[in-house]
CHARMM internal coordinates of N, CA and C (Angstrom, degrees):
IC EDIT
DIST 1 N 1 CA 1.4271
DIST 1 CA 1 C 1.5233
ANGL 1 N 1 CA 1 C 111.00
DIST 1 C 2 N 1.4356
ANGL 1 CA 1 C 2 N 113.85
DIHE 1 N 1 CA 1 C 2 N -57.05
DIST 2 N 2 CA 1.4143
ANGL 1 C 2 N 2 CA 118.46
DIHE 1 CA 1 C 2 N 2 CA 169.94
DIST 2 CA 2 C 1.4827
ANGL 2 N 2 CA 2 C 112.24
DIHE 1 C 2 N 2 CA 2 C 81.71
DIST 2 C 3 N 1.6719
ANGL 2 CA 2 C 3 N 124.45
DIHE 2 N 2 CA 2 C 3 N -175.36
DIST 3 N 3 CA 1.3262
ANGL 2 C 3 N 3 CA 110.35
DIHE 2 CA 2 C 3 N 3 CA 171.14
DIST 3 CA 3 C 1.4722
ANGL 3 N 3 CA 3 C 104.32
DIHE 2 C 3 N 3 CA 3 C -170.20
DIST 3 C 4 N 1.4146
ANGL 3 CA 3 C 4 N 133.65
DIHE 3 N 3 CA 3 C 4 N -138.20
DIST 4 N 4 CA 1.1612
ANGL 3 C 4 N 4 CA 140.08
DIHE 3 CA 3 C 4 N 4 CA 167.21
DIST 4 CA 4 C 1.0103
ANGL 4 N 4 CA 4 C 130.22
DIHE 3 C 4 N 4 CA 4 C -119.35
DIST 4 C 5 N 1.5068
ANGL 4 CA 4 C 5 N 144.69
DIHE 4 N 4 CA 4 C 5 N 122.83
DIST 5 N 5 CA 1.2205
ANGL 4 C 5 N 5 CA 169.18
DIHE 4 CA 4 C 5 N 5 CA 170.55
DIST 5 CA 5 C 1.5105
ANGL 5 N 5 CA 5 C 103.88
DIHE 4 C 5 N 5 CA 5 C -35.26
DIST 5 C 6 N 1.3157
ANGL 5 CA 5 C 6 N 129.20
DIHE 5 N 5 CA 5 C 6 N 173.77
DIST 6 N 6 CA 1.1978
ANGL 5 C 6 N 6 CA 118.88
DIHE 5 CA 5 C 6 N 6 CA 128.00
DIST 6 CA 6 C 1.9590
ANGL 6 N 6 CA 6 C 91.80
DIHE 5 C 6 N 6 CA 6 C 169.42
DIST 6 C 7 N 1.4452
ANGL 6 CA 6 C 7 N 99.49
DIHE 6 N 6 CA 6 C 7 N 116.94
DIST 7 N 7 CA 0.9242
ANGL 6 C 7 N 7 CA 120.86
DIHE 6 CA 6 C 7 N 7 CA 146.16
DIST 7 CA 7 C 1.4777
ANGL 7 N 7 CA 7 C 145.56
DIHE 6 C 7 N 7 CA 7 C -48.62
DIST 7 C 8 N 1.8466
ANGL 7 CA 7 C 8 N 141.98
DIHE 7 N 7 CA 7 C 8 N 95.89
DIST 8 N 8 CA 0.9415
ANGL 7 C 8 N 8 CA 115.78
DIHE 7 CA 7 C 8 N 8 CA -178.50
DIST 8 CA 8 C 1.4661
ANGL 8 N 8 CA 8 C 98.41
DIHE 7 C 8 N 8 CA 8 C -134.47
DIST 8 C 9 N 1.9304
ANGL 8 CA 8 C 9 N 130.29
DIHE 8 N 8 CA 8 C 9 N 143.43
DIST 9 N 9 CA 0.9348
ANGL 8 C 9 N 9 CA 141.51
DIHE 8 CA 8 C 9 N 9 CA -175.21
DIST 9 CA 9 C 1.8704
ANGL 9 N 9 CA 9 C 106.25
DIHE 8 C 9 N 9 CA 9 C -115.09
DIST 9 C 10 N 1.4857
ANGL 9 CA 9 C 10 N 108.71
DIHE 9 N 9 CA 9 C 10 N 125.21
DIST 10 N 10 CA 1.4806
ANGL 9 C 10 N 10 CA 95.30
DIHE 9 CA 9 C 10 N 10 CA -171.91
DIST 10 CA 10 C 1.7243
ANGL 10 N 10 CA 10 C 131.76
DIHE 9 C 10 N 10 CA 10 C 59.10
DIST 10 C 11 N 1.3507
ANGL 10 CA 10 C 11 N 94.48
DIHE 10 N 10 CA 10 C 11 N 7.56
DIST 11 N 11 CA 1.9453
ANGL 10 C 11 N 11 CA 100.82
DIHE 10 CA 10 C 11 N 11 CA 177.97
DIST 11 CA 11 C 1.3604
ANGL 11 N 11 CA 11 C 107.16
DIHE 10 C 11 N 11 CA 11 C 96.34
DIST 11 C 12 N 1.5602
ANGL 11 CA 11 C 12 N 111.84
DIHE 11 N 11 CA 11 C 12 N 15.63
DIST 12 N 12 CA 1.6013
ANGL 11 C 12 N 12 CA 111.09
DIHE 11 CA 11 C 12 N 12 CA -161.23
DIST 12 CA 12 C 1.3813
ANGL 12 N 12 CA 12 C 88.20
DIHE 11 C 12 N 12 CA 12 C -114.71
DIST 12 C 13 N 1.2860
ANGL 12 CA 12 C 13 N 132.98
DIHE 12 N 12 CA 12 C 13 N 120.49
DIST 13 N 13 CA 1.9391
ANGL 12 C 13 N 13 CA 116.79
DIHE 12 CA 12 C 13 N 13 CA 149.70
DIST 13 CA 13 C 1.0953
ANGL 13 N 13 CA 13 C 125.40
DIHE 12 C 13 N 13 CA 13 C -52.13
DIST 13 C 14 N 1.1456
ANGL 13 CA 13 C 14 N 124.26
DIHE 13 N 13 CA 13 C 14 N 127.86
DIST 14 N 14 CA 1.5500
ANGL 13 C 14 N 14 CA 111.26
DIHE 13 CA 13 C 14 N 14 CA -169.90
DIST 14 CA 14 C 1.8285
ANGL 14 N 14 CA 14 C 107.30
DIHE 13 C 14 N 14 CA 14 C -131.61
DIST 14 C 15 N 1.4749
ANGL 14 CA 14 C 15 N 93.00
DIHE 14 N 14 CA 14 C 15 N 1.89
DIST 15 N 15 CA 1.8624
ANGL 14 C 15 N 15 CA 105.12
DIHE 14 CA 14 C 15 N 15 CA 173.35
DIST 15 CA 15 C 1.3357
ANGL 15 N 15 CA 15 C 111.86
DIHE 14 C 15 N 15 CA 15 C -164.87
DIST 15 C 16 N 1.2443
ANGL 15 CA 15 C 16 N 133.64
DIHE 15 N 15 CA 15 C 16 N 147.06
DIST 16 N 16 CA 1.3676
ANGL 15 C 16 N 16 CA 138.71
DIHE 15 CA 15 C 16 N 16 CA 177.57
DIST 16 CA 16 C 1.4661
ANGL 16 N 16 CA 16 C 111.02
DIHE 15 C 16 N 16 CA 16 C -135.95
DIST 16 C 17 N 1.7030
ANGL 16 CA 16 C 17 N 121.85
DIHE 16 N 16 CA 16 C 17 N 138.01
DIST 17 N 17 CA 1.8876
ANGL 16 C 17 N 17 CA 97.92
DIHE 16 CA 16 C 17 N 17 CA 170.55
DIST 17 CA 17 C 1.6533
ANGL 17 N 17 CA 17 C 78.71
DIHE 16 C 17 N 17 CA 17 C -157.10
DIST 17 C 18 N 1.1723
ANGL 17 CA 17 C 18 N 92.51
DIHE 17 N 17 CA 17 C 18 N -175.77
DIST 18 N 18 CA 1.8111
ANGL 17 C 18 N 18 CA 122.82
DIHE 17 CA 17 C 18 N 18 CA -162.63
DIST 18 CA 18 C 2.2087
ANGL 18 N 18 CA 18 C 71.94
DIHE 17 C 18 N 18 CA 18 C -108.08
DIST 18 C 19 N 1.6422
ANGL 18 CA 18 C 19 N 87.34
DIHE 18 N 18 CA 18 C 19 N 126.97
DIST 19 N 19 CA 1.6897
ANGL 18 C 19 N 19 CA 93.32
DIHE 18 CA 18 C 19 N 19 CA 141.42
DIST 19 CA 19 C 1.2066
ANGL 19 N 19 CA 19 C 98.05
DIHE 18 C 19 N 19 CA 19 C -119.57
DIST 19 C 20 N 1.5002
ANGL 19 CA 19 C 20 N 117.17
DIHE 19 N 19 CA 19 C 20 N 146.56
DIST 20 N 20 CA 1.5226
ANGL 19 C 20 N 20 CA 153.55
DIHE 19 CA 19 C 20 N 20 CA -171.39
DIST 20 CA 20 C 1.6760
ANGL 20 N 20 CA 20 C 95.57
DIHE 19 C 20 N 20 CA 20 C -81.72
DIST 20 C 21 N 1.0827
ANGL 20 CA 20 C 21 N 108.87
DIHE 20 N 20 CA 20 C 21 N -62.15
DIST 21 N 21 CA 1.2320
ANGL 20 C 21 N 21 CA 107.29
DIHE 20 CA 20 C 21 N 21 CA -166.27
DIST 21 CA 21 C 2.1510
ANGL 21 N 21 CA 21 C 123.54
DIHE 20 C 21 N 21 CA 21 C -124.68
DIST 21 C 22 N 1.1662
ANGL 21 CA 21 C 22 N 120.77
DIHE 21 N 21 CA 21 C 22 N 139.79
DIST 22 N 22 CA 1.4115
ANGL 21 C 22 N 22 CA 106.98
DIHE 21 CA 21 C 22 N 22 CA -151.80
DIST 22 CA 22 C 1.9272
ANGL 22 N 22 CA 22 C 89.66
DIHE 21 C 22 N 22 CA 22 C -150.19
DIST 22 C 23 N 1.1544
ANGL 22 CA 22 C 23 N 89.40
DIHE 22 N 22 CA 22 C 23 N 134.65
DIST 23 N 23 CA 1.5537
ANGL 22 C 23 N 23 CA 85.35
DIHE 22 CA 22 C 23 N 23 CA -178.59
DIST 23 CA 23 C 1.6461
ANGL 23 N 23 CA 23 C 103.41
DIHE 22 C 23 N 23 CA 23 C -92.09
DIST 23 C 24 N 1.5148
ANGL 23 CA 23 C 24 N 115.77
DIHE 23 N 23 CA 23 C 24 N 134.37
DIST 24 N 24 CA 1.5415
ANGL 23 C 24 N 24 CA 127.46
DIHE 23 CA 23 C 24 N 24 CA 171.16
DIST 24 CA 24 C 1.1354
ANGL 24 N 24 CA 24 C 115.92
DIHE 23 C 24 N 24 CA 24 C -81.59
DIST 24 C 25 N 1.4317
ANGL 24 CA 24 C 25 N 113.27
DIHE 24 N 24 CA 24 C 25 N 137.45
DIST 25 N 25 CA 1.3859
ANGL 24 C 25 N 25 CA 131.66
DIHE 24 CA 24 C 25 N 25 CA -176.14
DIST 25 CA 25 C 1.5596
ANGL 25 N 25 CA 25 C 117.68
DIHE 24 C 25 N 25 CA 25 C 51.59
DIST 25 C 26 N 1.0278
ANGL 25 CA 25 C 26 N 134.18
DIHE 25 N 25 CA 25 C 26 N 0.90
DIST 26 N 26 CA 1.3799
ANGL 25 C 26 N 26 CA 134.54
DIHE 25 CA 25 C 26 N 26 CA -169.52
DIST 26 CA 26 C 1.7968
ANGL 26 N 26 CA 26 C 126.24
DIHE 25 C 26 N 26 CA 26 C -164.06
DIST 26 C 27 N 1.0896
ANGL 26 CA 26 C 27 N 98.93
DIHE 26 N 26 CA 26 C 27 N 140.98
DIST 27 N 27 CA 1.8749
ANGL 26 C 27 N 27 CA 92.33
DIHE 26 CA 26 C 27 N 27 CA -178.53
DIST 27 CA 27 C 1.6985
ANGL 27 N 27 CA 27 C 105.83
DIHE 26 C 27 N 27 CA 27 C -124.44
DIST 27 C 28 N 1.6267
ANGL 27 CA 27 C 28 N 101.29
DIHE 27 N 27 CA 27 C 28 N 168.32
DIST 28 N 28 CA 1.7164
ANGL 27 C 28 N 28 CA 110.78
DIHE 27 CA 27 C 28 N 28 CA -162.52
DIST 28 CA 28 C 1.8420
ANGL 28 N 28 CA 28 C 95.72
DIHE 27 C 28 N 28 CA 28 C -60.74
DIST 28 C 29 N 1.2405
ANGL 28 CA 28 C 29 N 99.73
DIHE 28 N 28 CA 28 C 29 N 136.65
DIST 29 N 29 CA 1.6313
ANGL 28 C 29 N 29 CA 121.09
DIHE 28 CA 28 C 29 N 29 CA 171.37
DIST 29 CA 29 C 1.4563
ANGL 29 N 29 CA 29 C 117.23
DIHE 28 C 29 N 29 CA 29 C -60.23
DIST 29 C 30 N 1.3148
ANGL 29 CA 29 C 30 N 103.75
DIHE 29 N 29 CA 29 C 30 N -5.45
DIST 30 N 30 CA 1.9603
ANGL 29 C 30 N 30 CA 113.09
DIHE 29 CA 29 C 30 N 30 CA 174.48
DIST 30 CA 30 C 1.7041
ANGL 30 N 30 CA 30 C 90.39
DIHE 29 C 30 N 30 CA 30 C -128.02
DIST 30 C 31 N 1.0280
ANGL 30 CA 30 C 31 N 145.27
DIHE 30 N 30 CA 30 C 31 N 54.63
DIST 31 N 31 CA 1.5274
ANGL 30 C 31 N 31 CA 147.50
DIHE 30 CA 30 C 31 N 31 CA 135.70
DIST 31 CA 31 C 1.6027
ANGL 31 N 31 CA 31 C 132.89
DIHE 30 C 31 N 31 CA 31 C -132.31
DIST 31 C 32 N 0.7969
ANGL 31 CA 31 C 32 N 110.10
DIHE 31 N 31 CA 31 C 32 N 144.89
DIST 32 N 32 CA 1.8734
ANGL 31 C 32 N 32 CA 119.16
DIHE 31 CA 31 C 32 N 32 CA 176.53
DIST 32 CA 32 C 1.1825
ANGL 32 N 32 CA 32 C 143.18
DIHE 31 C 32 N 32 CA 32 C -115.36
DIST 32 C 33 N 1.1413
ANGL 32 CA 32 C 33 N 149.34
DIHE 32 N 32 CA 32 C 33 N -155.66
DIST 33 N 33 CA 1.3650
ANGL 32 C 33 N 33 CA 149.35
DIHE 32 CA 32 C 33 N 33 CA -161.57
DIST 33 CA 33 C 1.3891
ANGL 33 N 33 CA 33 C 86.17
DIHE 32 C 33 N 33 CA 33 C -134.23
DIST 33 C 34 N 1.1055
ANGL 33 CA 33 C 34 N 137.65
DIHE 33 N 33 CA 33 C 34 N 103.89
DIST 34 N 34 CA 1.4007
ANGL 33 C 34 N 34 CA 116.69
DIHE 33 CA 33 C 34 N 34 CA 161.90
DIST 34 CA 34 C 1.6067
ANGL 34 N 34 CA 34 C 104.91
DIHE 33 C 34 N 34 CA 34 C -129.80
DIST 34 C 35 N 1.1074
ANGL 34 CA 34 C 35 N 128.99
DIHE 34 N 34 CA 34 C 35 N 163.50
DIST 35 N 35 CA 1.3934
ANGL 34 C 35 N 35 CA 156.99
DIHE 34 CA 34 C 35 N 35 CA -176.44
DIST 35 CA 35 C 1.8593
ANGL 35 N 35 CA 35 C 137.05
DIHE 34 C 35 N 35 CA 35 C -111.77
DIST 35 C 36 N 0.9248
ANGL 35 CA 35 C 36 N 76.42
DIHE 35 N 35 CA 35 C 36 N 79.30
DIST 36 N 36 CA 2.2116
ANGL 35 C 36 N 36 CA 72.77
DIHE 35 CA 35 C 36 N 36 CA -161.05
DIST 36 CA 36 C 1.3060
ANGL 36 N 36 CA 36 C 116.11
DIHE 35 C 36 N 36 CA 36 C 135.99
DIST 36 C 37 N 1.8111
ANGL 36 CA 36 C 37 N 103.62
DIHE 36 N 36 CA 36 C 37 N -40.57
DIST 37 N 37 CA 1.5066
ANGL 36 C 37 N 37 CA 103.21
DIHE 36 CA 36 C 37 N 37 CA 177.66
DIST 37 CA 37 C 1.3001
ANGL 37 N 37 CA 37 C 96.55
DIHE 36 C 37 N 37 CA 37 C -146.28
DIST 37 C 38 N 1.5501
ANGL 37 CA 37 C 38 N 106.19
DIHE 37 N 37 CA 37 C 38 N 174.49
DIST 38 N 38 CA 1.5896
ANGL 37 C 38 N 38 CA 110.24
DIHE 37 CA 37 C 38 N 38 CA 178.49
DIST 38 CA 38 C 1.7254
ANGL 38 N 38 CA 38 C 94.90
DIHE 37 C 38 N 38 CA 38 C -126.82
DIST 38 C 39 N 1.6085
ANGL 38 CA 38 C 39 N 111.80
DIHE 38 N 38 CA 38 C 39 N 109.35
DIST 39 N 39 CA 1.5241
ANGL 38 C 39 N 39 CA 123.88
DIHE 38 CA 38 C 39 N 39 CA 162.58
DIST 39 CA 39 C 0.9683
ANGL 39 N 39 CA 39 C 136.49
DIHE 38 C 39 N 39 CA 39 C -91.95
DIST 39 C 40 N 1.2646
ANGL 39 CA 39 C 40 N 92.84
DIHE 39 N 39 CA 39 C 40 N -5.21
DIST 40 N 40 CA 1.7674
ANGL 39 C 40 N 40 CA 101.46
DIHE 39 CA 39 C 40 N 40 CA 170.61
DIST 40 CA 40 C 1.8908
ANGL 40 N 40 CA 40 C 110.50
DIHE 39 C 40 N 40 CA 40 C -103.14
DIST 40 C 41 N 1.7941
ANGL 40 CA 40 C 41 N 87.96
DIHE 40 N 40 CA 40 C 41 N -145.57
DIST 41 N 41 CA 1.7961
ANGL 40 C 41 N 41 CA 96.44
DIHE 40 CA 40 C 41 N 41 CA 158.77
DIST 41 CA 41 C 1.2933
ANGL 41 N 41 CA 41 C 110.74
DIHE 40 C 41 N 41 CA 41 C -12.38
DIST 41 C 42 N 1.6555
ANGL 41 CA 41 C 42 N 147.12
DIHE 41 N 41 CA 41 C 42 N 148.31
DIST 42 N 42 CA 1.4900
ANGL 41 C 42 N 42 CA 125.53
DIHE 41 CA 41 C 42 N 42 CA 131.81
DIST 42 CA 42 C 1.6321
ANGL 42 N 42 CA 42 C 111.73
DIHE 41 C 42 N 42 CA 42 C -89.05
DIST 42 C 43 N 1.4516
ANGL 42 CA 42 C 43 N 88.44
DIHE 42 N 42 CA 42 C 43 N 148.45
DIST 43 N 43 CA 1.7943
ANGL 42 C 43 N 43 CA 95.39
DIHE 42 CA 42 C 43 N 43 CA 175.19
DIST 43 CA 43 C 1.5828
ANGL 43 N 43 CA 43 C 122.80
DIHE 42 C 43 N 43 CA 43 C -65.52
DIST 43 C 44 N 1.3132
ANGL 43 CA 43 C 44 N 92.06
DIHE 43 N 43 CA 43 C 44 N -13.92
DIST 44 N 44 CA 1.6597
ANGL 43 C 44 N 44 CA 110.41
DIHE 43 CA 43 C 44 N 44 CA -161.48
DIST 44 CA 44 C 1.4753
ANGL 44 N 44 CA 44 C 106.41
DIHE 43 C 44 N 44 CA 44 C -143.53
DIST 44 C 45 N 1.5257
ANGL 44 CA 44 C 45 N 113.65
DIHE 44 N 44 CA 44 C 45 N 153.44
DIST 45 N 45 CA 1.8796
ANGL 44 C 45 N 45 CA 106.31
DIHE 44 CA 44 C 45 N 45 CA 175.97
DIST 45 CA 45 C 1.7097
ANGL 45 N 45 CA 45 C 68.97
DIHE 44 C 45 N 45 CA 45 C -109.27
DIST 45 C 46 N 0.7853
ANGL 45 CA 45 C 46 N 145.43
DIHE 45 N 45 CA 45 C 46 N -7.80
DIST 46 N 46 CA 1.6461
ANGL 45 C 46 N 46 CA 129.00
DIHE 45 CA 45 C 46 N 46 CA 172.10
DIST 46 CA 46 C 1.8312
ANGL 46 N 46 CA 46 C 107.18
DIHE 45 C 46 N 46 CA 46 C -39.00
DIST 46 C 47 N 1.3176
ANGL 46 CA 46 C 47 N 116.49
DIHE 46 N 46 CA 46 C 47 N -39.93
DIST 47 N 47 CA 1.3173
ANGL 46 C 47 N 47 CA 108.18
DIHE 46 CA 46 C 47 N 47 CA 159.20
DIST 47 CA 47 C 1.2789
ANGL 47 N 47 CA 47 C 137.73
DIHE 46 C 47 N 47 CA 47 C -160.79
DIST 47 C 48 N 1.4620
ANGL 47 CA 47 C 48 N 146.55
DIHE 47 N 47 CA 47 C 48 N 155.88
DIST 48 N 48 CA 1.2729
ANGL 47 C 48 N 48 CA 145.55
DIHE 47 CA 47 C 48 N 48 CA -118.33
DIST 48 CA 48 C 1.8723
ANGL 48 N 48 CA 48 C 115.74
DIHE 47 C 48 N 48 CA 48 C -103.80
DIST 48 C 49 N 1.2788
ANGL 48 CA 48 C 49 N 92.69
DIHE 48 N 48 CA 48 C 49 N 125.51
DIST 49 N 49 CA 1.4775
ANGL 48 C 49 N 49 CA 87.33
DIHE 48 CA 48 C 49 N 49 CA -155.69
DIST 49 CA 49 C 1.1667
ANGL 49 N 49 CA 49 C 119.30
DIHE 48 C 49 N 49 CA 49 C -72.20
DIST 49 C 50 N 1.6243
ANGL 49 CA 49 C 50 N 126.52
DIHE 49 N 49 CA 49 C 50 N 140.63
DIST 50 N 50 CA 1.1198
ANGL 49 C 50 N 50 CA 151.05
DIHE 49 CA 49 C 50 N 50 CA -174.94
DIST 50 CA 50 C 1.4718
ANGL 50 N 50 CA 50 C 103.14
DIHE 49 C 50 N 50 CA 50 C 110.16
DIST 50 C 51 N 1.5244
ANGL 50 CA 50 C 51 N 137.23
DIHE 50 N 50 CA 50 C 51 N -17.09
DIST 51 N 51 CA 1.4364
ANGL 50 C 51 N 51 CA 142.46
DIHE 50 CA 50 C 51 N 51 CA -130.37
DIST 51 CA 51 C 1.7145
ANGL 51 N 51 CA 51 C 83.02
DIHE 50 C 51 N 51 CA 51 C -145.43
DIST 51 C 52 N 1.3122
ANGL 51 CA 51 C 52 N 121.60
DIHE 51 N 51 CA 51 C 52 N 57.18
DIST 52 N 52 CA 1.4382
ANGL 51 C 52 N 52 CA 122.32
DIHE 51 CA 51 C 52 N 52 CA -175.63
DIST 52 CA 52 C 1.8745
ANGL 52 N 52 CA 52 C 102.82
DIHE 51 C 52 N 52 CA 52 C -140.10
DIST 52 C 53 N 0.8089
ANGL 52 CA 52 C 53 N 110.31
DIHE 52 N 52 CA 52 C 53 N -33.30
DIST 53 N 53 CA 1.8804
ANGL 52 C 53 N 53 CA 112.01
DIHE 52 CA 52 C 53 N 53 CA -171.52
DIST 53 CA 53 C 1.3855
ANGL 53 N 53 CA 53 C 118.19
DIHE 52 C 53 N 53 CA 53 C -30.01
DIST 53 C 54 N 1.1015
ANGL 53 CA 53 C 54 N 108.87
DIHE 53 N 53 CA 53 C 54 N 119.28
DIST 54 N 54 CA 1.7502
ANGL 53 C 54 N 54 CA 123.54
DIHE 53 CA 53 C 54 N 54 CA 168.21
DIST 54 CA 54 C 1.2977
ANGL 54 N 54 CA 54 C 124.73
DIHE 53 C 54 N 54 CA 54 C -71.40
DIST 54 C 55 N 0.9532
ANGL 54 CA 54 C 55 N 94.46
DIHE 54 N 54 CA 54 C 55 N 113.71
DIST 55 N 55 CA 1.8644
ANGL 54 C 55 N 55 CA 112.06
DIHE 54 CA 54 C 55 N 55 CA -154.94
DIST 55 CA 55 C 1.6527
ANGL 55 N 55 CA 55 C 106.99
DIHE 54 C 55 N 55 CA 55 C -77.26
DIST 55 C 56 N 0.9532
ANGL 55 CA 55 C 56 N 104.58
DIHE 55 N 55 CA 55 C 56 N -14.12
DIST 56 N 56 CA 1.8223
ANGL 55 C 56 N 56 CA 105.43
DIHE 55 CA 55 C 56 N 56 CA -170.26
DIST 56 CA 56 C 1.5412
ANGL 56 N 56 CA 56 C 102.17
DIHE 55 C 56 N 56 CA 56 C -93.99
DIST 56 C 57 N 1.7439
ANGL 56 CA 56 C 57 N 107.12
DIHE 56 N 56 CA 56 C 57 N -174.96
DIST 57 N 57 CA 1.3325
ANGL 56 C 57 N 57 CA 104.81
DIHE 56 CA 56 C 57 N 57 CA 167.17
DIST 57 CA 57 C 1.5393
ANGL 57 N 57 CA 57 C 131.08
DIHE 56 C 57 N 57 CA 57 C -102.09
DIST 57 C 58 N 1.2219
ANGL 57 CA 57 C 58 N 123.39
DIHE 57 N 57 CA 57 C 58 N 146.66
DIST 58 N 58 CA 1.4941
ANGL 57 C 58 N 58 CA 121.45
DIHE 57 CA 57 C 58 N 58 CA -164.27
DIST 58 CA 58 C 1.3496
ANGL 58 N 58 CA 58 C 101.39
DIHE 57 C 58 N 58 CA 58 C -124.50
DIST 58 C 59 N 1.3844
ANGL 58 CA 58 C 59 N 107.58
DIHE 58 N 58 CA 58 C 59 N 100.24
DIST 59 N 59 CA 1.5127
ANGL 58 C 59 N 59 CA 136.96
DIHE 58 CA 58 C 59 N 59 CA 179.20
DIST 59 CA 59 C 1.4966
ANGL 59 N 59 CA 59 C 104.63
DIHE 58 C 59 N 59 CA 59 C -30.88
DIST 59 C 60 N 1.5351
ANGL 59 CA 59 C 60 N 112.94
DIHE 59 N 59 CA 59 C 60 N -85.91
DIST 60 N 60 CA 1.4802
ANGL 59 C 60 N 60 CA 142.63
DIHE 59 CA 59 C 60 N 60 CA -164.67
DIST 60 CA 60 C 1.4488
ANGL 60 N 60 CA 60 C 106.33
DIHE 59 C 60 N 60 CA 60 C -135.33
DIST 60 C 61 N 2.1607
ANGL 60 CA 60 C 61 N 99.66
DIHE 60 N 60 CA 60 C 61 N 135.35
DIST 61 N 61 CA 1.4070
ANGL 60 C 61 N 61 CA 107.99
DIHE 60 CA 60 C 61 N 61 CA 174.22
DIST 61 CA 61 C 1.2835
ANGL 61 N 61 CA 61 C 105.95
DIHE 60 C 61 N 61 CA 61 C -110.55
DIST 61 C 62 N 1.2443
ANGL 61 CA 61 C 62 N 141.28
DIHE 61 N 61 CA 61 C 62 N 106.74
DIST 62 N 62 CA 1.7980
ANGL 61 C 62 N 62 CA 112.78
DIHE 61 CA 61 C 62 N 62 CA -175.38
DIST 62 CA 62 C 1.9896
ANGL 62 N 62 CA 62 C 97.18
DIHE 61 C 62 N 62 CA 62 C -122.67
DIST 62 C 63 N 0.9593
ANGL 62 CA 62 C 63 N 122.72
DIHE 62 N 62 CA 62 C 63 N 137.65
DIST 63 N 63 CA 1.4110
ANGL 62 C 63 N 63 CA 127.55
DIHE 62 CA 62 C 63 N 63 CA 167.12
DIST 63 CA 63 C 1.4321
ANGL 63 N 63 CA 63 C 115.53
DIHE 62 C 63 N 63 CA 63 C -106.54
DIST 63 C 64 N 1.2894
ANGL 63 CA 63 C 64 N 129.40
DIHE 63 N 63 CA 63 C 64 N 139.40
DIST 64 N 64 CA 1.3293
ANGL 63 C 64 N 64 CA 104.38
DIHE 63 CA 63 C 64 N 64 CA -176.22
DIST 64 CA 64 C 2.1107
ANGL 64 N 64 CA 64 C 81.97
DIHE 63 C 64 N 64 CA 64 C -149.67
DIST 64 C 65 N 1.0195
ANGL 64 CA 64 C 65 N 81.87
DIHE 64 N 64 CA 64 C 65 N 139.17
DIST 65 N 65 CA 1.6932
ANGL 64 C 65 N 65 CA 105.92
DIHE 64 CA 64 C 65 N 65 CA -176.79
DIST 65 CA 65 C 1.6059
ANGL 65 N 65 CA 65 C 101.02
DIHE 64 C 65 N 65 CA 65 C -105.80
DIST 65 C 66 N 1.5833
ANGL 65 CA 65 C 66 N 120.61
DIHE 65 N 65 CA 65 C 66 N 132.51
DIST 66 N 66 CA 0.8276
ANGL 65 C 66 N 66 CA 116.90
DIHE 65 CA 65 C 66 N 66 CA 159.76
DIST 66 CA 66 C 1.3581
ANGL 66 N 66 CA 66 C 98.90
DIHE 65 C 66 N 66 CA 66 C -123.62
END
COOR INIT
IC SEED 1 N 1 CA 1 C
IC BUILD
């Protein structure tokens, strides 16, 4: 089914994309929600997991599903 992306930093969009594919009702039993870093899955081989943490400060997280 899939859906839409959308990136926003500070209330600003700053990226939008089509995901193709989206898992319903449920996510992989070895991944998480995480914030700052990625400890599970990586989103990216752009870089090496565990060796990813965002060093700065991150104001506000808000997700909002419609």
């Amino acid at each position: 089914m899939g859906g839409t992306g959308t990136l926003s930093v500070n209330g600003k969009k700053v990226a939008e994309g089509r995901i193709e594919h989206t898992q319903a009702m449920a996510f992989s039993a070895d991944d998480t929600a995480d914030v700052g870093v990625d400890e599970a899955t990586p989103v990216t081989e752009d870089y090496q997991e565990g060796d990813n943490r965002f060093t700065h400060k991150i104001e506000k997280v808000s997700i909002e599903l419609k």
